[in-house]
C-alpha positions as a Markdown table, in Angstrom:
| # | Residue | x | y | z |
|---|---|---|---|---|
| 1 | Unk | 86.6 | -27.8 | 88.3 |
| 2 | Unk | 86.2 | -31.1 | 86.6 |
| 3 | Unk | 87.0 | -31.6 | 83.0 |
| 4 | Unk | 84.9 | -31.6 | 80.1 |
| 5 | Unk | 85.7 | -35.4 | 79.4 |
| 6 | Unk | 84.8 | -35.6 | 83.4 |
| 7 | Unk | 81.3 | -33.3 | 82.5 |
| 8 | Unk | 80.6 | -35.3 | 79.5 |
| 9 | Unk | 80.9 | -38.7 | 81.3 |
| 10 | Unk | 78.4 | -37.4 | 84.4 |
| 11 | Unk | 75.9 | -35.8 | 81.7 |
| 12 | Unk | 75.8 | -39.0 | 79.4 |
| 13 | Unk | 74.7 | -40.7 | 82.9 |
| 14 | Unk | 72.3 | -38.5 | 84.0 |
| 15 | Unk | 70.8 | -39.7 | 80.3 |
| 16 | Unk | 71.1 | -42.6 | 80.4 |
| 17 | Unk | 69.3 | -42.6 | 83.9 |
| 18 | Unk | 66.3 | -40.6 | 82.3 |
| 19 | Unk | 65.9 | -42.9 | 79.6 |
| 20 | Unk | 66.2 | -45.6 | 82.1 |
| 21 | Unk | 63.5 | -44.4 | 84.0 |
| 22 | Unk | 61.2 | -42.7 | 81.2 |
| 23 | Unk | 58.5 | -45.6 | 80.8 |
| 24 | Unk | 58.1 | -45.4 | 84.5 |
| 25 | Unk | 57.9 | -41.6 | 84.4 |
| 26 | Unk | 55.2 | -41.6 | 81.8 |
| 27 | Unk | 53.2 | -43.9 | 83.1 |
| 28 | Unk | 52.6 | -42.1 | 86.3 |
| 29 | Unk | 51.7 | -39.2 | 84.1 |
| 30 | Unk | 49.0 | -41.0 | 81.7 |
| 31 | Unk | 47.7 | -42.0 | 85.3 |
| 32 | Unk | 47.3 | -38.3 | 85.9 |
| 33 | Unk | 46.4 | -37.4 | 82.7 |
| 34 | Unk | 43.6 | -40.3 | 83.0 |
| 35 | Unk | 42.9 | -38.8 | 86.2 |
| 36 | Unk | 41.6 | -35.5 | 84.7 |
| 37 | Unk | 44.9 | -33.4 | 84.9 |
| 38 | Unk | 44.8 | -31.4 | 82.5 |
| 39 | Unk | 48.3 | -30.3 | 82.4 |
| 40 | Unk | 49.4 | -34.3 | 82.5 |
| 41 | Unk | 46.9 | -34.9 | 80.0 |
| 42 | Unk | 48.4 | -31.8 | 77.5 |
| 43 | Unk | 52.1 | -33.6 | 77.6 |
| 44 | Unk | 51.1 | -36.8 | 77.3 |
| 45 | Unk | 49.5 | -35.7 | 73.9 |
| 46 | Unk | 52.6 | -33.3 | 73.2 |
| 47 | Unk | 54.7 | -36.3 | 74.0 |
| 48 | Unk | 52.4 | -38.7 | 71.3 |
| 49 | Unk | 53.1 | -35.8 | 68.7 |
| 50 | Unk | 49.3 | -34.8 | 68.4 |
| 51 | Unk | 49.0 | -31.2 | 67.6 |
| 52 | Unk | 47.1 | -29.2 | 70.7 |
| 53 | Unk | 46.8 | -25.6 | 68.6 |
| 54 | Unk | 43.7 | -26.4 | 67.5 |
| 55 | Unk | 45.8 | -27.3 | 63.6 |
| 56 | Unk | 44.9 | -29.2 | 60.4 |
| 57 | Unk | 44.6 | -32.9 | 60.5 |
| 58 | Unk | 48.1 | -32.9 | 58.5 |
| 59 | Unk | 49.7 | -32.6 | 61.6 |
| 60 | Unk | 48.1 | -35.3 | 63.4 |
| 61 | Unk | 48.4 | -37.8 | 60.4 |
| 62 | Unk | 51.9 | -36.3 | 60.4 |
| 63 | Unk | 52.6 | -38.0 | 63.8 |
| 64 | Unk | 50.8 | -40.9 | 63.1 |
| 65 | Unk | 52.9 | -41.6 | 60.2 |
| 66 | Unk | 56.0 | -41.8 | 62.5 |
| 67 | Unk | 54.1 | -45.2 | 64.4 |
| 68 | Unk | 52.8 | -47.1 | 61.7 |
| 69 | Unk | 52.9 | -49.1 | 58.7 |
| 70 | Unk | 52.7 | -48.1 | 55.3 |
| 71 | Unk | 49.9 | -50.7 | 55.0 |
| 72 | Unk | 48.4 | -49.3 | 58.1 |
| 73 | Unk | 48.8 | -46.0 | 56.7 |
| 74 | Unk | 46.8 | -46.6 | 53.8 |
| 75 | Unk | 44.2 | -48.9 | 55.7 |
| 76 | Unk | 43.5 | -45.0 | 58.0 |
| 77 | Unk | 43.1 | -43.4 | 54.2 |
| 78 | Unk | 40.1 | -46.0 | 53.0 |
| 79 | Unk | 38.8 | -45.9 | 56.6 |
| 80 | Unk | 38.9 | -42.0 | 57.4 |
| 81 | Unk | 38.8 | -40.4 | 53.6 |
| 82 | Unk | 39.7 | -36.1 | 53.5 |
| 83 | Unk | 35.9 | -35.2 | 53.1 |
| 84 | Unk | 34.8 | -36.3 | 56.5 |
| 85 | Unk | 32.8 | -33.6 | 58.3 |
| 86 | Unk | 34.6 | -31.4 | 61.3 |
C-alpha cells in the first residue's frame, strides 16, 4: 500500500486536474441547463449560490454579495428597494 505522503501527492493531482478542467465542465453543463435540463439547470444555480428552496431574498442577495462591489451592491439597493411586490 502506498504511503500517505504517496496518497496525498495522487489526491492533490486528481485536484488539481478538476480545477483544471472545471470551466470546461461547467460549461457543458450551462449548455444543458440552457437546453432545458432541469437537473443541469438546478446545479448550475446551486453552483451560482442562488437559493432553490423556495427562501427569502436574503439568501440570494447573500450570494450576490460574494460577486460584487460594494458600489454595485448599493447601486442593486436604490434599483431593487425591500418593498417590491413578490
Amino acid at each position: 500500500m502506498p504511503s500517505n505522503e504517496v496518497l496525498e501527492e495522487r489526491r492533490q493531482l486528481i485536484v488539481a486536474e478538476a480545477v483544471d478542467a472545471s470551466p470546461q465542465v461547467m460549461r457543458v453543463v450551462v449548455d444543458m441547463a440552457l437546453g432545458g435540463d432541469l437537473e443541469a439547470a438546478k446545479l448550475v444555480l446551486k453552483v451560482a449560490g442562488l437559493d432553490l428552496s423556495g427562501g427569502n431574498r436574503a439568501n440570494v442577495q447573500n450570494a450576490i454579495q460574494i460577486n460584487i462591489t460594494a458600489e454595485e451592491q448599493r447601486q442593486l439597493e436604490r434599483d431593487f428597494p425591500d418593498d417590491l411586490p413578490g
